[in-house]
TORKOL-4160 file (C-alpha; in steps of 0.2 Angstrom, whole numbers, padded with zeros to 4 digits, m for minus):
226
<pt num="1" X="0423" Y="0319" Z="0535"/>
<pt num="2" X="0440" Y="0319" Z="0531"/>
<pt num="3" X="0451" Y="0333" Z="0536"/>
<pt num="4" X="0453" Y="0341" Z="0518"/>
<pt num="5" X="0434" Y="0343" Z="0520"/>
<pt num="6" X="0434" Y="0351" Z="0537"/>
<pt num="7" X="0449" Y="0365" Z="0532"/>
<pt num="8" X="0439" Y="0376" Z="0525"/>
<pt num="9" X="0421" Y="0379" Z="0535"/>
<pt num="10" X="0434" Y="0377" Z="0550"/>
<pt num="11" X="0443" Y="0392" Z="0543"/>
<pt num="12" X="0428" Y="0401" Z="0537"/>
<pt num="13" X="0420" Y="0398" Z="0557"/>
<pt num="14" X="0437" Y="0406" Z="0561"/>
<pt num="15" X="0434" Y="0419" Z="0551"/>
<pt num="16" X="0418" Y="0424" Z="0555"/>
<pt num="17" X="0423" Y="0423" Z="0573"/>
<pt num="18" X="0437" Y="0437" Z="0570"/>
<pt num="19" X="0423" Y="0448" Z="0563"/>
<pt num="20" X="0414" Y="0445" Z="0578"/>
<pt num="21" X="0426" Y="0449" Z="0590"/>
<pt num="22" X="0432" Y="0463" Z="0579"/>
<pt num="23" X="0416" Y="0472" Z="0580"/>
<pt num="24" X="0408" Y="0467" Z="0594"/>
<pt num="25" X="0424" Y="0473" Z="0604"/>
<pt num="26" X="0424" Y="0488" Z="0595"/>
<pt num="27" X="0405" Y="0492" Z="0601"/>
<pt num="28" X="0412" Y="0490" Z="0617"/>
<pt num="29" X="0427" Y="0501" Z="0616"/>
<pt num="30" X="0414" Y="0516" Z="0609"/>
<pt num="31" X="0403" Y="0514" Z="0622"/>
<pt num="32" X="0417" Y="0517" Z="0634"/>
<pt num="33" X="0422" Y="0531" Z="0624"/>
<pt num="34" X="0407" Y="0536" Z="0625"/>
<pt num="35" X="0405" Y="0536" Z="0644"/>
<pt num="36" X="0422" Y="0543" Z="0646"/>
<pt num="37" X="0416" Y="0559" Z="0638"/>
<pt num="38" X="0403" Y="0564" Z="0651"/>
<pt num="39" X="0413" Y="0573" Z="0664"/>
<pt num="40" X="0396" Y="0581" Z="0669"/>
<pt num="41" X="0391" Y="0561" Z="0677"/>
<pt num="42" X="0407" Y="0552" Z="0681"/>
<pt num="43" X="0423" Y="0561" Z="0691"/>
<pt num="44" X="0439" Y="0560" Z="0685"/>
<pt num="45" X="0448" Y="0545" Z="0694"/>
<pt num="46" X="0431" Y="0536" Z="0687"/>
<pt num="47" X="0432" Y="0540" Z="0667"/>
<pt num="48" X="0451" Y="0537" Z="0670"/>
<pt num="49" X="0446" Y="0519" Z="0673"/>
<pt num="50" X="0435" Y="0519" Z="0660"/>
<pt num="51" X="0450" Y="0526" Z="0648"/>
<pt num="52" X="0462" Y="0510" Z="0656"/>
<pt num="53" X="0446" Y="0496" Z="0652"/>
<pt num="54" X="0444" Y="0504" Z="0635"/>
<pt num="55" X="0464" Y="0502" Z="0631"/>
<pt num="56" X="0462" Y="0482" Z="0637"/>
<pt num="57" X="0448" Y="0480" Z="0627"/>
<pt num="58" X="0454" Y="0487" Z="0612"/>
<pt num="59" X="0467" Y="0473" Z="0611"/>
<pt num="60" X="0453" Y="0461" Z="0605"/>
<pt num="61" X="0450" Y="0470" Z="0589"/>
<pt num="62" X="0465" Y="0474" Z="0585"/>
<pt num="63" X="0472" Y="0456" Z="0589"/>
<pt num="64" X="0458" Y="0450" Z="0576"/>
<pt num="65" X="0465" Y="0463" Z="0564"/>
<pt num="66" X="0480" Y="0456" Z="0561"/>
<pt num="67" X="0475" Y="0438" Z="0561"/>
<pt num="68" X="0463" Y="0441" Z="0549"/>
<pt num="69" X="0477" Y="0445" Z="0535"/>
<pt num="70" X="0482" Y="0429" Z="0533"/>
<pt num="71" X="0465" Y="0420" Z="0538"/>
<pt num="72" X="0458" Y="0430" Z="0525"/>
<pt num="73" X="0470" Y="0422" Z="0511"/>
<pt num="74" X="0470" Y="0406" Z="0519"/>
<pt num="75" X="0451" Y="0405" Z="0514"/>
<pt num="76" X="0452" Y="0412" Z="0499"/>
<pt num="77" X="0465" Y="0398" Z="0493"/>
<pt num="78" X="0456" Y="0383" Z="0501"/>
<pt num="79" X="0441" Y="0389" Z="0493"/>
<pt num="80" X="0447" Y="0390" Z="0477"/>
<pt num="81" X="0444" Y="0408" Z="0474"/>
<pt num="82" X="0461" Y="0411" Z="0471"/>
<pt num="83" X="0475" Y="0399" Z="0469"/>
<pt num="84" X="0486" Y="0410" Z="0481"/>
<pt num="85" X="0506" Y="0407" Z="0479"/>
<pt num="86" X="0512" Y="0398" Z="0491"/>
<pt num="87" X="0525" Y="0410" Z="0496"/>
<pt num="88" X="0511" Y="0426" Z="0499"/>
<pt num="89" X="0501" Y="0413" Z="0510"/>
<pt num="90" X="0514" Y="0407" Z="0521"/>
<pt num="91" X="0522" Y="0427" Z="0522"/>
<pt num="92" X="0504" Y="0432" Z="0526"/>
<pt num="93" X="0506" Y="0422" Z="0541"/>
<pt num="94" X="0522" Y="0426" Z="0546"/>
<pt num="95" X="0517" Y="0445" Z="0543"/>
<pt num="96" X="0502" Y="0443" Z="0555"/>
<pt num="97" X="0509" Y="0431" Z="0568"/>
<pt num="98" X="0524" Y="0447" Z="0568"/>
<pt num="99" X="0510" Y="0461" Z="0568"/>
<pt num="100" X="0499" Y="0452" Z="0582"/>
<pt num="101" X="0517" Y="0453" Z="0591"/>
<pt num="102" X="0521" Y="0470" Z="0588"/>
<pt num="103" X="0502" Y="0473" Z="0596"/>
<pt num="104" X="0506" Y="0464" Z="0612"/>
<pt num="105" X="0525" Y="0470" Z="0616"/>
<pt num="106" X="0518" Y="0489" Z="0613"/>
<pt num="107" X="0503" Y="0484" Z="0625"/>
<pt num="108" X="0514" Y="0478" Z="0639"/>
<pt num="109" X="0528" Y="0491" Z="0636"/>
<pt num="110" X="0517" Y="0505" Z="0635"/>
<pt num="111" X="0523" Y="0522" Z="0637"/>
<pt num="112" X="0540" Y="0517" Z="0633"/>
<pt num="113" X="0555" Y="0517" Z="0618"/>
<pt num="114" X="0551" Y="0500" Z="0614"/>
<pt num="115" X="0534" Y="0503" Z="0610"/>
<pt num="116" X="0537" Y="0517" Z="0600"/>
<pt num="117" X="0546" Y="0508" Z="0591"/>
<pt num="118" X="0534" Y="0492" Z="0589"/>
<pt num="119" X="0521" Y="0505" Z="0583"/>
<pt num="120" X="0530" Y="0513" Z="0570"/>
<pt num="121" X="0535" Y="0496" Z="0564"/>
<pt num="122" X="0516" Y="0492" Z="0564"/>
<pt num="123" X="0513" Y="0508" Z="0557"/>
<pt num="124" X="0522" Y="0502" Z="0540"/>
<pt num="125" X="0515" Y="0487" Z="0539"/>
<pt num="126" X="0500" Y="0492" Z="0540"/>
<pt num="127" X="0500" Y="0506" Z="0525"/>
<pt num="128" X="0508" Y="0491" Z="0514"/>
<pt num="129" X="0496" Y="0478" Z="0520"/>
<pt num="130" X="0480" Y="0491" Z="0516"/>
<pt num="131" X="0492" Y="0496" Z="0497"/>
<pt num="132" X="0489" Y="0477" Z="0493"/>
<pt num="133" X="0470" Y="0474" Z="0496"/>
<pt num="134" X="0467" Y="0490" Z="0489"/>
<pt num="135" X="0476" Y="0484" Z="0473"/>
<pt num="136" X="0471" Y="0466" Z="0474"/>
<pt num="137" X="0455" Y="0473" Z="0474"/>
<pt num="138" X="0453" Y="0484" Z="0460"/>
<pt num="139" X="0463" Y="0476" Z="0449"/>
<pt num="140" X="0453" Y="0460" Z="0451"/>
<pt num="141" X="0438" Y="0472" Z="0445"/>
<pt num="142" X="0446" Y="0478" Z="0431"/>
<pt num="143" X="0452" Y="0463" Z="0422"/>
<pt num="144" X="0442" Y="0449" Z="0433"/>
<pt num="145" X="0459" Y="0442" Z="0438"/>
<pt num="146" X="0467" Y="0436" Z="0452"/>
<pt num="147" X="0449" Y="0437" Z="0462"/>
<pt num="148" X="0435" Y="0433" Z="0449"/>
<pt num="149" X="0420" Y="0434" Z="0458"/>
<pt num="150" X="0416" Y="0452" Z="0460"/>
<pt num="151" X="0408" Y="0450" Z="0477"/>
<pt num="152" X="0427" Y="0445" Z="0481"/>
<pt num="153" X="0434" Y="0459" Z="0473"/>
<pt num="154" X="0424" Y="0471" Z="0481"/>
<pt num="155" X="0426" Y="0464" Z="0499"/>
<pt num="156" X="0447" Y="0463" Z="0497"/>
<pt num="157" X="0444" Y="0484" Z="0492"/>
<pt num="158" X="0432" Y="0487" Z="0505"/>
<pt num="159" X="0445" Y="0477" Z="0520"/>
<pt num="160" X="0458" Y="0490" Z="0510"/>
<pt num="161" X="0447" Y="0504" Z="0515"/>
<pt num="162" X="0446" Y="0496" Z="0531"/>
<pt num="163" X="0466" Y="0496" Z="0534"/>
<pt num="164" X="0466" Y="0517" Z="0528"/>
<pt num="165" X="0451" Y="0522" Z="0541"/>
<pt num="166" X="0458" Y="0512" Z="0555"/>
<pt num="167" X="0474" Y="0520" Z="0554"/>
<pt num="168" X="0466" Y="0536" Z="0551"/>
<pt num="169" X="0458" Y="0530" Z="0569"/>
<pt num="170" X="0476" Y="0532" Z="0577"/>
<pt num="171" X="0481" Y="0545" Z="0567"/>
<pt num="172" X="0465" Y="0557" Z="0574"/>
<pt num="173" X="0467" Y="0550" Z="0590"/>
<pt num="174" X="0486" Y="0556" Z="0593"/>
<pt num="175" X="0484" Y="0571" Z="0601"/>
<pt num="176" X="0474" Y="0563" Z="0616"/>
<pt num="177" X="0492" Y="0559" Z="0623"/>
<pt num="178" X="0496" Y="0576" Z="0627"/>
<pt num="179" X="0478" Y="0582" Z="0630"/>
<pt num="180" X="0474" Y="0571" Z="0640"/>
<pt num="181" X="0492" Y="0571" Z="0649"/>
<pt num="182" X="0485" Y="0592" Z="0653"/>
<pt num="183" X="0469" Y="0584" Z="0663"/>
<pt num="184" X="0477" Y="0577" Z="0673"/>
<pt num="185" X="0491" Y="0589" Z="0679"/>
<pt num="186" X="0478" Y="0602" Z="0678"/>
<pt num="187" X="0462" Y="0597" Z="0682"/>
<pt num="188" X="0446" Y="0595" Z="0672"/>
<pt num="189" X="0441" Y="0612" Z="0664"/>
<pt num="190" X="0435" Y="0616" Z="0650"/>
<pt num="191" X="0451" Y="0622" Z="0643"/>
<pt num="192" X="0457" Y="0606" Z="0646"/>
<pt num="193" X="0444" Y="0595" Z="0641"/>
<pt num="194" X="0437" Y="0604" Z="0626"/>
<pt num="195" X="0452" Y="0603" Z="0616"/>
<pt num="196" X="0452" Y="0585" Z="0620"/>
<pt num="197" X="0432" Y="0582" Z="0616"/>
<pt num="198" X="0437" Y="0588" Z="0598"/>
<pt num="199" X="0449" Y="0576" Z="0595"/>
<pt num="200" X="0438" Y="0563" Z="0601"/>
<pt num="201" X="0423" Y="0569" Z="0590"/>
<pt num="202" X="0434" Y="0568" Z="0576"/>
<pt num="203" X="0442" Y="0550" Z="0578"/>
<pt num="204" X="0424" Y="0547" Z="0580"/>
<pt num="205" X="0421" Y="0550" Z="0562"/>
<pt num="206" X="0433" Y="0535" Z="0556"/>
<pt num="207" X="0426" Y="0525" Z="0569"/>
<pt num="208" X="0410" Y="0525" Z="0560"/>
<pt num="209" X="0419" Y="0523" Z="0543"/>
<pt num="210" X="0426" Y="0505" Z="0550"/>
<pt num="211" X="0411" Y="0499" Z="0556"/>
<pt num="212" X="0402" Y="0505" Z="0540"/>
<pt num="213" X="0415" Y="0497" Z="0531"/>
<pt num="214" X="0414" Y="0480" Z="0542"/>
<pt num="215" X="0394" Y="0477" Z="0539"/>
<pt num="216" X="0398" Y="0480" Z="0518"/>
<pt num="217" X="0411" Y="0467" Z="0520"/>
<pt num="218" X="0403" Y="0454" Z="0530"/>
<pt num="219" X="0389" Y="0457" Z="0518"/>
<pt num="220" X="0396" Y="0454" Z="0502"/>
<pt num="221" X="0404" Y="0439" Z="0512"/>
<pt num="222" X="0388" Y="0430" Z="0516"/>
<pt num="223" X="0377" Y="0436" Z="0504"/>
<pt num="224" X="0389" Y="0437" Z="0488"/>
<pt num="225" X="0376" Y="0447" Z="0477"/>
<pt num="226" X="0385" Y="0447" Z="0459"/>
């Protein structure tokens, strides 16, 4: 087989290796979460372990996050979904090779300026990166053009719905900073960890939403029902 004819199952293996390590990770990273809540079973130099493997693990899915921009586009061109414009396919890439950059320079700078920085940055892209799915999405279902299939359309609006429940992820999650920061200097009490078990219950919420919104996805995906 030529290499024309291995392109796109190679990129469409790729892609469903991304999901894989996308929500498979992200099981992983709620069952620490998980863990890290009972303060009943584990003391506080063990959940603060758990808290630092969590963090390591969570730079799998949101690695396969940004990669799976452009891998997305990339499939949809080489399987003639879409005849992408050149310049959107190669800026996908440069945007997720940047993103995936931003990820790792915040991860090793952490607690720092610069990573502050990288995340706002990441922040931006990210609200303009879920504006365009969300419109190639419905636009595609309101005239059948530039995704025809609907199947397509649908799963490009559901990754955009993706992109606003992740970041609603981070955006819940903020305050765990300075709760968790109060823990530490003052010791595991329910003043201190009840304020901090809320926010987690509420981040919880969008947690669900993504992985709801994954499975709908990979579904239309596979099964392409209409």
């Amino acid at each position: 087989m030529e290499f024309s004819g291995l392109a796109y199952p190679a990129l469409v293996y790729a892609h469903l290796l991304l999901f894989v390590l996308w929500l498979g990770a992200d099981v992983g990273v709620f069952v620490l979460g998980q863990h890290f809540r009972r303060r009943e079973d584990y003391t506080l130099e063990q959940r603060i372990a758990l808290l630092k493997l969590l963090v390591e693990i969570d730079m799998v899915p949101r690695s396969a996050w940004a990669l799976m921009v452009p891998l997305s586009l990339s499939v949809v061109d080489l399987g003639n979904w879409w005849d992408v414009p050149v310049w959107l396919l190669v800026g996908a890439w440069v945007v997720g090779v940047f993103w995936l950059a931003l990820v790792w320079d915040s991860h090793w700078h952490d607690q720092t300026p610069r990573a502050a920085r990288n995340r706002r940055i990441e922040g931006w892209l990210r609200w303009l990166i879920g504006g365009f799915y969300l419109w190639l999405g419905g636009q595609s279902l309101l005239i059948d053009a530039p995704l025809t299939p609907d199947w397509l359309a649908w799963k490009a609006l559901m990754f955009g719905l993706i992109f606003v429940a992740a970041i609603m992820i981070d955006v819940s999650f903020k305050p765990v900073g300075a709760q968790l920061t109060a823990v530490l200097e003052q010791g595991s009490s329910d003043e201190t960890e009840v304020p901090l078990r809320k926010t987690m219950d509420k981040t919880r919420i969008w947690v669900w939403a993504v992985y709801v919104l994954l499975l709908i996805t990979a579904f239309l995906g596979n099964v392409k029902p209409f």
